[in-house]
C-alpha angles and dihedrals in degrees: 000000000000122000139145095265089062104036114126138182112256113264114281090013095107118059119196103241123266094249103191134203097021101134127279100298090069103062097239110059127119096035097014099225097309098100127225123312146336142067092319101053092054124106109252093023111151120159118223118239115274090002104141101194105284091315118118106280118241094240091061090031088069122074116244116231129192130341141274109243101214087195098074132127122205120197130213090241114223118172122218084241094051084051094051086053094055101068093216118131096200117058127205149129099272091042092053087049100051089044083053083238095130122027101206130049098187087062117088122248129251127168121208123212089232106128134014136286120213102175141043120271139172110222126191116199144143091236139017131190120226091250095056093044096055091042092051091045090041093052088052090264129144119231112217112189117195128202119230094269101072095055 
C-alpha cells in the first residue's frame, strides 16, 4: 500500500548534484570542468548576446534597408460577403470579436466591398471602402464611421 512514509522519486529522476572543484577523486577537481585556458575558464566571464569572438558580428554584418514608420495604422480586416455570412444584424467591434470575426480589439476596423450582401445591416467601423458602402446602402443597411477614440 501507498502512503507518504513510503513514498519514493522514480527511478533516475533524482541526480546527485555536479559538485566542482573537490580534489581529483571527484571528477571534476583541478579545473573544475572548465578545461584549460582561455576567456571561458576565467572567473566573471559572461559573453554578451550575438558577440562572436571579436569577429564582426552578423547583425552588423547585414545591411540595413528602408525605415519603420512608427505612424502607421493597421485594421482588423472584414469583407461585405464575411458579414452577410454571419447572420448578425448589428455590426461592431465586440461583436466581431465574440463571433471570432477580428482577432484584435486594440486595431482599428475597415470593411472591404469583396462579396455580396443580401440584408440590411447596420455596421459600425473606423473605415469603409467605396465598394462596401454602396453594397450595405444598397441592401437597405445603414453605414456608421467612427472616429479613433471609441476603439
Amino acid at each position: 500500500m501507498i502512503s507518504l512514509a513510503n513514498l519514493k522519486p522514480a527511478k533516475g529522476s533524482v541526480k546527485k548534484r555536479k559538485r566542482i572543484g573537490r580534489g581529483p577523486g571527484s571528477g571534476f577537481g583541478k579545473t573544475a570542468g572548465r578545461g584549460m585556458n582561455g576567456q571561458k575558464s576565467r572567473s566573471g566571464y559572461s559573453r554578451k548576446r550575438g558577440f562572436e569572438g571579436g569577429q564582426m558580428p552578423l547583425i552588423r554584418r547585414i545591411p540595413k534597408r528602408g525605415f519603420t514608420n512608427i505612424f502607421k495604422v493597421t485594421y482588423n480586416v472584414v469583407n461585405v460577403g464575411d458579414i452577410d455570412k454571419s447572420g448578425l444584424d448589428e455590426l461592431n467591434i465586440e461583436v466581431l470579436l465574440e463571433n471570432r470575426m477580428i482577432r484584435d480589439k486594440r486595431l482599428r476596423l475597415k470593411i472591404l466591398g469583396d462579396g455580396e450582401l443580401s440584408r440590411k445591416v447596420k455596421v459600425s467601423a473606423h473605415k469603409f471602402s467605396k465598394t462596401a458602402i454602396e453594397k450595405i446602402e444598397k441592401s437597405g443597411g445603414e453605414v456608421v464611421v467612427l472616429t479613433g477614440e471609441e476603439n
